[in-house]
C-alpha positions as CSV (number, residue, x, y, z in Angstrom):
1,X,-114.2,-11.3,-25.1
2,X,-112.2,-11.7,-21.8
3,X,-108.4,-12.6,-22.7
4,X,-108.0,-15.7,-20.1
5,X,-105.3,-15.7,-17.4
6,X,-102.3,-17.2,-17.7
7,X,-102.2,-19.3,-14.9
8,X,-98.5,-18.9,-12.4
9,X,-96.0,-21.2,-12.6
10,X,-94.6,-22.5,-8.9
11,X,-91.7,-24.5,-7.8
12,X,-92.3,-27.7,-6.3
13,X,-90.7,-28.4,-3.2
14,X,-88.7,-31.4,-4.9
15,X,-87.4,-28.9,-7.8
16,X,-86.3,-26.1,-5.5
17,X,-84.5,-29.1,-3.4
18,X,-83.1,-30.5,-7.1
19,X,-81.7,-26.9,-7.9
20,X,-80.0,-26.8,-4.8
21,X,-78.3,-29.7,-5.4
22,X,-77.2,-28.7,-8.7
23,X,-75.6,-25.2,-7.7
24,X,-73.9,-26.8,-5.0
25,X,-72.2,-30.2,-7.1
26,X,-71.4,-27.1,-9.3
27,X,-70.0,-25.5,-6.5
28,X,-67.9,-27.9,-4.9
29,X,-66.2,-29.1,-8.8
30,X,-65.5,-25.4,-8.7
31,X,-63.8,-26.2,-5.5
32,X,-62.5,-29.2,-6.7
33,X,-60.4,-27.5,-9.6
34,X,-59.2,-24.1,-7.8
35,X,-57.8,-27.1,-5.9
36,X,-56.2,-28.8,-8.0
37,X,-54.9,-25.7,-10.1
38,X,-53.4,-24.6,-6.8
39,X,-51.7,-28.2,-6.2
40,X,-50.2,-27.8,-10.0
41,X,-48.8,-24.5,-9.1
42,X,-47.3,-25.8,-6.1
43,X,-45.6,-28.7,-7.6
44,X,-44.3,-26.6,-10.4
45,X,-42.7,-24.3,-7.9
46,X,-41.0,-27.0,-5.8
47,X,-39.9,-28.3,-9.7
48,X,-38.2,-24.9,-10.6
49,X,-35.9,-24.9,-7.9
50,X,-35.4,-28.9,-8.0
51,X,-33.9,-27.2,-11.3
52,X,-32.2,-24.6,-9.3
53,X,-30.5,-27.5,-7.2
54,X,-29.2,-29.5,-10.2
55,X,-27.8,-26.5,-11.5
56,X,-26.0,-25.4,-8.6
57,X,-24.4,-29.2,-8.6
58,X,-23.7,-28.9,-11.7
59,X,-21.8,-25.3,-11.0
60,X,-20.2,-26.7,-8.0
61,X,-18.6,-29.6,-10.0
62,X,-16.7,-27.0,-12.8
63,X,-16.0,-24.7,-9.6
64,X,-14.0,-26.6,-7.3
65,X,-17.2,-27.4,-4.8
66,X,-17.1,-23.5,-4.1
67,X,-20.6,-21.7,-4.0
68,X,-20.9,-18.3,-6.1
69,X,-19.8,-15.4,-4.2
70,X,-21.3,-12.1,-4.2
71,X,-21.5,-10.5,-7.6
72,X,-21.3,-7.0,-7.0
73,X,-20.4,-4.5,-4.2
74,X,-23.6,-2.1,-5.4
75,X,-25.9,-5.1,-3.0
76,X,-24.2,-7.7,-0.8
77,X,-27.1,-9.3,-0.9
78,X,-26.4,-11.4,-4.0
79,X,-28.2,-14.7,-3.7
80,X,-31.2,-12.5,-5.6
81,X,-29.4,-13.0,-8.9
82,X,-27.6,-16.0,-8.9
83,X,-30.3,-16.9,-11.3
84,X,-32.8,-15.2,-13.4
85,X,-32.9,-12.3,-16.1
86,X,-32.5,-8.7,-16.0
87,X,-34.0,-6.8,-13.7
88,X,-36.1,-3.7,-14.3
89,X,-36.4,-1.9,-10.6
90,X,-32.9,-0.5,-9.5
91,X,-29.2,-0.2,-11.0
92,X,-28.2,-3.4,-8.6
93,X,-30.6,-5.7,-10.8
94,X,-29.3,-4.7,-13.9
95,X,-27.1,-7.8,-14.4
96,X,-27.8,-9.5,-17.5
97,X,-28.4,-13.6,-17.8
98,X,-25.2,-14.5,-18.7
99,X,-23.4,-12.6,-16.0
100,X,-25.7,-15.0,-13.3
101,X,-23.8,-17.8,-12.2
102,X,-26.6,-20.8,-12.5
103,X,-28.1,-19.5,-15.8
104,X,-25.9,-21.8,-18.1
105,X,-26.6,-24.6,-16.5
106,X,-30.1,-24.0,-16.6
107,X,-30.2,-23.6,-20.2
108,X,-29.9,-19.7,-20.8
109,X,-26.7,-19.1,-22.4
110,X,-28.3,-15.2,-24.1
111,X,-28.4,-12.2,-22.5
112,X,-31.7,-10.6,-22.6
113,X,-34.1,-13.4,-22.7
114,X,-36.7,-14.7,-20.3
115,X,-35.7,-17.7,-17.3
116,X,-39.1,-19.5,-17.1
117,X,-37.4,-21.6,-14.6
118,X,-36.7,-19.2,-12.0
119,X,-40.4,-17.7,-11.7
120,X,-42.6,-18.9,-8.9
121,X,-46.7,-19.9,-10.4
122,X,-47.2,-17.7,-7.4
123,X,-45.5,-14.7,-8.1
124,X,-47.7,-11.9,-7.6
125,X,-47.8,-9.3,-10.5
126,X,-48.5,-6.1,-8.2
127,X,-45.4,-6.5,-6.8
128,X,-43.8,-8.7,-9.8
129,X,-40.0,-9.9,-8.2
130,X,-39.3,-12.1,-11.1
131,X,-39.7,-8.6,-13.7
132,X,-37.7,-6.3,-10.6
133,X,-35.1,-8.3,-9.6
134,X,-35.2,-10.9,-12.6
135,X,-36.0,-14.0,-10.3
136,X,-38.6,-14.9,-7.7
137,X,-36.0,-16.8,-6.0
138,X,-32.7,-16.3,-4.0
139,X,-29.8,-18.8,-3.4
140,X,-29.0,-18.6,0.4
141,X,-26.4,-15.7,-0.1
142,X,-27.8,-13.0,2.0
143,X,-24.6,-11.0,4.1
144,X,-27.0,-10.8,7.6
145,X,-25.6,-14.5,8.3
146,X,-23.4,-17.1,7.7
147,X,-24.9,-18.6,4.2
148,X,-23.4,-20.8,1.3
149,X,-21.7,-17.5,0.1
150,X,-18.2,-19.1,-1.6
151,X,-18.0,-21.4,0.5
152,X,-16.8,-24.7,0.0
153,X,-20.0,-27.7,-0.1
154,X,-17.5,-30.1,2.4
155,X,-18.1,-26.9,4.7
156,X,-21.9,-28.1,4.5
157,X,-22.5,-30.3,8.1
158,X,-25.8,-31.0,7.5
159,X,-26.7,-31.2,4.0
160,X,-30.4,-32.3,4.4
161,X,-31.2,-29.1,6.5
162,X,-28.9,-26.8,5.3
163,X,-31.1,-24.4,3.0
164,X,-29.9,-23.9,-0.6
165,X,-32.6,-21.3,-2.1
166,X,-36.2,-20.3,-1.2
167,X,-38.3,-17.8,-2.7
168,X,-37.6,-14.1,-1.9
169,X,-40.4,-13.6,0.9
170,X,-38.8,-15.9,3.3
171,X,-36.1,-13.8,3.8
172,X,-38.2,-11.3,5.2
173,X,-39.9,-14.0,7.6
174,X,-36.3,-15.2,8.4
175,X,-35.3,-11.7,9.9
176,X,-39.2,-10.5,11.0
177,X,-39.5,-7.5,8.3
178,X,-42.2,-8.8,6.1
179,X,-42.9,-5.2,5.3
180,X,-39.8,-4.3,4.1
181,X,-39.8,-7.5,1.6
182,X,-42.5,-8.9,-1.3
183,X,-44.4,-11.4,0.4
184,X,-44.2,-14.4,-2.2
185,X,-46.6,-17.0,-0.2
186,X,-48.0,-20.1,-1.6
187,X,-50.6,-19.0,1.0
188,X,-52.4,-15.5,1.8
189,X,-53.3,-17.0,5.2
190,X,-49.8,-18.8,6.6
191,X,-46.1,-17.8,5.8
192,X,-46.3,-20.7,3.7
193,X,-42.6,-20.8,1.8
194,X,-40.9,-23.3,-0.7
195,X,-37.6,-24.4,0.2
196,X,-34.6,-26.6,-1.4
197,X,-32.1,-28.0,0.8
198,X,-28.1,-28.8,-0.1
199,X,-28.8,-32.0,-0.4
200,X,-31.4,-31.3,-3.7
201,X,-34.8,-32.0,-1.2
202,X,-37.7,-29.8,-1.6
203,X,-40.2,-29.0,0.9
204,X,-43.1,-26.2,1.4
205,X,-42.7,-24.9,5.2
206,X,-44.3,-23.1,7.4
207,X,-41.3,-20.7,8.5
208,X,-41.7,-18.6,12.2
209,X,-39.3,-15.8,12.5
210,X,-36.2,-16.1,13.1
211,X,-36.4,-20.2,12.2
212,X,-33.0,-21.2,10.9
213,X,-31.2,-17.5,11.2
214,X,-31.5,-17.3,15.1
215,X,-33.2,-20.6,16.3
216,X,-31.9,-23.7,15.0
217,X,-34.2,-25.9,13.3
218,X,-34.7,-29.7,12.2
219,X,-36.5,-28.6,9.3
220,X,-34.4,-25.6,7.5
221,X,-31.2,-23.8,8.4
222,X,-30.6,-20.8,6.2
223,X,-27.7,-20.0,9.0
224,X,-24.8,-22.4,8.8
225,X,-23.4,-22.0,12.1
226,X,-26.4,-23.2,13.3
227,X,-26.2,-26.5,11.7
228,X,-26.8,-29.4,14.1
């Protein structure tokens, strides 16, 4: 007896055209909440150094309105740890989170603990800032220009340009050696940069080189003698 065929089983034009429309509703909700995940992360960001800023107030009031200076001669470049933990990378990160300036008033009164509030969403593990230098951010400290470094906040002009910290990578915008520097971008595609201003207001910019260390800007001055 002849086993009958099993007749094949085709598509319709309308259930091809209803599959389509399924992958991409799928597709764009996918969209949708890499979106929105991305947003989060952002405001979180722009929220850590809100934090940052209070902090800094809060030092400037038991410190006679003077910024921190540098803390060690090993780096000049000292606006890395006003915040943050231990670092792991070289000898000039190994200072503890009592011996940064902001820490306390952030909460972290221990040595040897984690600062939650001074790593980026962003911060990219192959290159990891916040485990090397013990914070993804850096008060405007830096010895290439004229910064907040102990100075005085009535020395301020323009408080709502003046920049207070940014992440590390915008330094290396600032002065046009992105290689020499962790790029810590909000976006792979644009130099993309969170910033907090004297005056405690945060903004994501879009820096160019040289913007606020040689060129004055409306935006962001990281430069004081460049204030308007």
């Amino acid at each position: 007896m002849q086993s009958p065929q099993i007749a094949s089983r085709r598509f319709t034009l309308l259930e091809l055209l209803m599959v389509i429309c399924v992958i991409l509703i799928l597709l764009s909700l996918f969209a949708g909440v890499a979106k929105g995940l991305k947003k989060s992360r952002e405001v979180r960001c722009l929220s850590n150094l809100k934090q940052i800023s209070v902090a800094t107030m809060l030092y400037l009031s038991n410190n006679k309105t003077q910024y921190p200076g540098f803390l060690s001669s090993i780096d000049e470049q000292q606006g890395r740890i006003w915040m943050g933990k231990k670092g792991n990378s070289e000898p000039m990160w190994d200072i503890n989170v009592t011996e940064r300036p902001l820490n306390v008033y952030m909460g972290y009164t221990r040595d040897n603990i984690e600062t939650p509030g001074v790593k980026c969403p962003f911060n990219n593990y192959a290159l990891d800032a916040y485990n090397k230098v013990g914070s993804t951010y850096a008060g405007n400290a830096y010895s290439q220009w004229d910064g907040l470094k102990s100075k005085r906040i009535s020395q301020v002009k323009s408080p709502s340009t003046a920049a207070l910290a940014t992440e590390h990578g915008a330094y290396a915008v600032l002065t046009n050696q992105i290689s020499n520097y962790w790029r810590m971008t909000h976006d792979p595609k644009k130099l993309l940069y969170p910033v907090v201003r004297v005056d405690g207001s945060s903004i994501l910019h879009l820096l160019a080189p040289g913007e606020g260390i040689t060129t004055p800007s409306k935006t962001v001055n990281f430069n004081l003698s460049l204030e308007p």
